[in-house]
N, C-alpha and C positions, 0 to 999 in steps of 0.2 A: 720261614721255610728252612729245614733242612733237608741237604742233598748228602747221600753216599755215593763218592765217585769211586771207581772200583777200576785198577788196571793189575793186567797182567805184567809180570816181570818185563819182558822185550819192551813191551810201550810204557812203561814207568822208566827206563833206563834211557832210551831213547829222546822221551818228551819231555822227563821229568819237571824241565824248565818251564812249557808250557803249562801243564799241569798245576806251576805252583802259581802261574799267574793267573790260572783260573779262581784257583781259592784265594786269593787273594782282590781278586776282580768282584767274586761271587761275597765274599765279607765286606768289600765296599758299600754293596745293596743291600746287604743286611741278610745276606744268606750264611747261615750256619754251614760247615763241612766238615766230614769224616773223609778221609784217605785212607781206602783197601790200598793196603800192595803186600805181594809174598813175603815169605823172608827173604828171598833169596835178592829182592832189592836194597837188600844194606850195602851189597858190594858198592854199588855205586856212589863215586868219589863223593864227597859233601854233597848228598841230597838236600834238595832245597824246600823239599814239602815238607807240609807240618808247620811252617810258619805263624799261619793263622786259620788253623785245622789241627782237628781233631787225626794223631795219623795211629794207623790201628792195622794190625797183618790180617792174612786169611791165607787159609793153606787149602790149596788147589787139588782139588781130589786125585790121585794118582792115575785111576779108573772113571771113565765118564758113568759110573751107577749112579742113578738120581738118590739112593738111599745118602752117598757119601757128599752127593753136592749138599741135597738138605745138611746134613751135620754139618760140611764148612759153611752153610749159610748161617746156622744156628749159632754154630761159635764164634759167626764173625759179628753178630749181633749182640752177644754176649759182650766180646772184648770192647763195643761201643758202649751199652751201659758202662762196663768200669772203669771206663777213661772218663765217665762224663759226670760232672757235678750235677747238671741239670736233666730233667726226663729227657729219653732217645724217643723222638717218633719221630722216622723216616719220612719227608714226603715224597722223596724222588731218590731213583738210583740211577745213578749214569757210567754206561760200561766202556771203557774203552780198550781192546785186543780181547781178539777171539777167546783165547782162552779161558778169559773170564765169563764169557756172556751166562752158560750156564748157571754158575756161583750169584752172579748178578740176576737173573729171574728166578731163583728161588729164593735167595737174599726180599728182593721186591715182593712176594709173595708171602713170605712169612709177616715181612715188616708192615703189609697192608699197603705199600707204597708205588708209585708211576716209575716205570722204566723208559729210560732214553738208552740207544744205545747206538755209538760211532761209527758212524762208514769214512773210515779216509782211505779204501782202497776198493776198485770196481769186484776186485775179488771174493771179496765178503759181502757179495747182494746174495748169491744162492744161500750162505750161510744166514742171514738174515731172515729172505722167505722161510726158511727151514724153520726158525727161533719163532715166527708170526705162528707157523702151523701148529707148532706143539703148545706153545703159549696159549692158543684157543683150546686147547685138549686137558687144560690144566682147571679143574675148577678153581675158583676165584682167585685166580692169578691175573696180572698184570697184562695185559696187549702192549710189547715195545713198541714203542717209536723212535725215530730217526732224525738223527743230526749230521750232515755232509758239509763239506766244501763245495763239491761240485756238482752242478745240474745233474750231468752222464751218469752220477750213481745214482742218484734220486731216478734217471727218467727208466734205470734199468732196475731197479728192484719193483718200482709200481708197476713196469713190463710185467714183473712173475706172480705181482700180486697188486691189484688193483685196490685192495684196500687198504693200502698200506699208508702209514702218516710219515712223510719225513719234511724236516726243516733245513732252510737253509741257514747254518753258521761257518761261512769260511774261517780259517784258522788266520789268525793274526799275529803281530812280533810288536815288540817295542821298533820303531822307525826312529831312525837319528835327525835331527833336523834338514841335514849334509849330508849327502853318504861324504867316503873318504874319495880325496882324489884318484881316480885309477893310474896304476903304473906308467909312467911315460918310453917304449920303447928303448930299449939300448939304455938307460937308466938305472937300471940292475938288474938281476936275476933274476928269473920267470918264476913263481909258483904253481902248480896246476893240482886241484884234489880231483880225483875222479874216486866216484858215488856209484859203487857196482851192489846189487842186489843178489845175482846168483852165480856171479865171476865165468860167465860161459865164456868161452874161448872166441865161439862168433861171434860173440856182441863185441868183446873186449876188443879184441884183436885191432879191429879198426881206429875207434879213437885213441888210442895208442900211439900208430901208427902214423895219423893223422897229427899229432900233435908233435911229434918226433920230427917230422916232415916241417910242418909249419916252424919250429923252433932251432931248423936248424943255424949250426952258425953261434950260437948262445954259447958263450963258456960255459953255465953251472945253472940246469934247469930242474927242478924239483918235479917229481911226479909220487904224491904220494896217494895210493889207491887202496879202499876200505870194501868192503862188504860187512853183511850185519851180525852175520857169522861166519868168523874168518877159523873153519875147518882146516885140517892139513889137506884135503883134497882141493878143497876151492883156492886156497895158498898156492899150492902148486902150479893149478892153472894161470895164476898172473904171474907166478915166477916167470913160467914157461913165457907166457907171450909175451913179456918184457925181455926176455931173453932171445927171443927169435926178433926181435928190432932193434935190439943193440942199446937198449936202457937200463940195463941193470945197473948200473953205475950210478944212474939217477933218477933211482927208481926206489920206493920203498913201501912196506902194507903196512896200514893204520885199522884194527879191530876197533869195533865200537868208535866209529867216526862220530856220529850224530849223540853218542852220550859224552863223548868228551869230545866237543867241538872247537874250543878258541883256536889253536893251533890252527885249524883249517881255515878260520875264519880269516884269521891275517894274510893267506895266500892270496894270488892274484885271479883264479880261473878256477868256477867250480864246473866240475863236467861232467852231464849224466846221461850216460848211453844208453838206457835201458829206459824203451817208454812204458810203462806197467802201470799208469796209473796212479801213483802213491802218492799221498799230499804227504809233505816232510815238513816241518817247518825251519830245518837246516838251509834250506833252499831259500826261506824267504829271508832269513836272517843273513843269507848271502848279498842277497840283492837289496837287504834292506841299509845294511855297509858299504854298499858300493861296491861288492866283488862284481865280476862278471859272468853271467850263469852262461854255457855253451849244454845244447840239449838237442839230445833224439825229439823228431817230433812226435806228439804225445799228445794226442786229440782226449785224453781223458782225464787234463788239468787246462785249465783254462789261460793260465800264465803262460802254457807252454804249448797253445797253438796257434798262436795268432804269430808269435815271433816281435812282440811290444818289449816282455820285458825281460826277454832271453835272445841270446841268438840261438835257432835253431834251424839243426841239421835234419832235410829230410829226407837221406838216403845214410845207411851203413855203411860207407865206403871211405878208406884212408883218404880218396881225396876230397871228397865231401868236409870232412873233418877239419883237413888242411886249409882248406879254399877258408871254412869259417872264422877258425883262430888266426889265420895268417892274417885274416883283413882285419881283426880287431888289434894284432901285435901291431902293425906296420900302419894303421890311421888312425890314430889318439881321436881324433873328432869322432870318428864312431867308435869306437870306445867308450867317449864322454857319453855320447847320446845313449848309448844304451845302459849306459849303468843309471844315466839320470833318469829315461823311463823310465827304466822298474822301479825304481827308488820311489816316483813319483805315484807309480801305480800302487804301491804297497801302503804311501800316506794319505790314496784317496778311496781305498778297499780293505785292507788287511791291515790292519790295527788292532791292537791287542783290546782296547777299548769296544773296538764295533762286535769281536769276535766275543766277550763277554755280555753286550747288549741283544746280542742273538741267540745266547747260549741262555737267558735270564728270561726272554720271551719264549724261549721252547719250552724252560721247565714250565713256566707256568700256563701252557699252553695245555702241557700232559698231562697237569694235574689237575687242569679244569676237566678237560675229557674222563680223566680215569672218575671223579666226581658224579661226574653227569652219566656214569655208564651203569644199565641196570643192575641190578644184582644177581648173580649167577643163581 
């Protein structure tokens, strides 16, 4: 089998890491792969794809005209022939970020090949029904199909379209045997990253707040806070509410958290105020070292509504905030326990292993269907 995985810039820059564990996962079982990504993914520090993959660009139509997707499909099929020694026949594409999906069903279209394509956020089910409808509009094009983490996107896209195929692959990490021991109280200086999405003033404002409160007393507490696009507008807004709590001092913004992560990873408290949904896999890679995840509740990840292997806050409010990091700073025993749940929960679900076992059954799930499907 060969697959063409295909991402847009943001999610190459972001997951890259996952990404290369997939082709790398996927050449274990003997699966061939090509890697799309723009040009504009060279920036990113030592990318790690291409290891054991074919890695090959495609340039994303400026204009959504289906005349210009066809040609990026066409040339990005071309630049596979001349990388490859051996014949290109596609049997599967798999898109991952919106931007691609287009590029990605007429890629699959021309190459005659089965399309999978990503839900890691509840936001992208209308856009999905959208891609089903036109996909059936297209003669002898591809029907995608669906690969999620969590049930809630699957139970909401087959809500807007009941014939829709989606599979379950949770996303996985590599898990350490041990996470690390968590920070012992009064031991040293606090870390905390906080994981903001659209930097609003109401969301931010509070665990902030919260954590300022919980942390008082501390000499020298770190608060470094990212968004995925750190704008000068969105900047401004955490300048601002770090500054209206009196944290500037120890306080600083981190652009592209999740493409350049170690740094964060060594802190002591990842905090994500924002429930929207988004499977990251920075989060499990948190939990899966033993940081401490602190979370808005978020009924559309399942790590993060039970309160197993996060602690989670469910109410917006500084003291909401407080109440939950104060109890983890000042009782090492919970503490322990909850970083050893997650930890636990990630070695008996989320493995980088289970998450290529799921991802190897879907392809060949869609390419038996695409098989067995009549002929237009």
């Amino acid at each position: 089998m060969l697959a063409l995985i295909i991402a847009d810039n943001s999610f190459a820059s972001r997951e890259h890491a996952m990404l290369s564990r997939i082709e790398v996962g996927l050449a274990d079982e003997g699966v061939r792969v090509i890697h799309a990504v723009p040009p504009a993914f060279r920036s990113v520090p030592t990318p790690s794809l291409g290891i054991q993959s074919t890695l090959v660009q495609y340039q994303p139509p400026a204009i959504g005209l289906r005349s210009l997707t066809r040609r990026s499909a066409r040339d990005l099929l071309a630049s596979a022939e001349q990388t490859s020694e051996d014949p290109v026949h596609i049997d599967i594409v798999h898109a991952f970020g919106l931007p691609c999906w287009s590029v990605a069903l007429e890629t699959a279209r021309a190459a005659g090949a089965a399309l999978v394509v990503e839900l890691w956020h509840p936001g992208l089910v209308p856009a999905a029904a959208h891609l089903l409808a036109r996909s059936r509009r297209v003669p002898n094009g591809p029907t995608p199909e669906f690969l999620t983490s969590e049930a809630a996107v699957a139970s909401a896209l087959i809500a807007l379209d009941s014939r829709a195929r989606v599979y379950s692959a949770p996303w996985g990490v590599h898990v350490r045997e041990r996470p690390r021991t968590p920070v012992a109280p009064g031991s040293r200086d606090l870390s905390f990253a906080v994981l903001y999405d659209t930097g609003d003033p109401r969301t931010l404002g509070a665990p902030l707040a919260g954590i300022a409160e919980a942390t008082a007393g501390v000499a020298d507490m770190l608060i470094v806070a990212a968004i995925e696009e750190a704008t000068s507008r969105r900047e401004l807004r955490l300048w601002s509410a770090a500054r209206k709590i009196g944290l500037l001092d120890r306080f600083t913004i981190l652009s592209d958290m999740e493409a350049r992560r170690d740094p964060v990873l060594a802190m002591d408290f990842l905090v994500l105020p924002e429930p929207r949904g988004r499977q990251r896999t920075l989060m499990l890679d948190a939990m899966a070292r033993g940081m401490a995840v602190v979370a808005a509740a978020d009924p559309g990840l399942e790590l993060l509504s039970e309160g197993v292997a996060a602690r989670v806050v469910a109410e917006n409010t500084p003291k909401a905030w407080a109440t939950a990091i104060g109890e983890l700073i000042r009782n090492p025993a919970a503490l322990h326990d909850l970083t050893s749940a997650a930890h636990q929960q990630l070695r008996s679900h989320r493995t980088a292993s289970t998450h290529i076992a799921d991802i190897l059954r879907a392809y060949q799930q869609t390419v038996a269907d695409k098989e067995a499907a009549p002929a237009a």
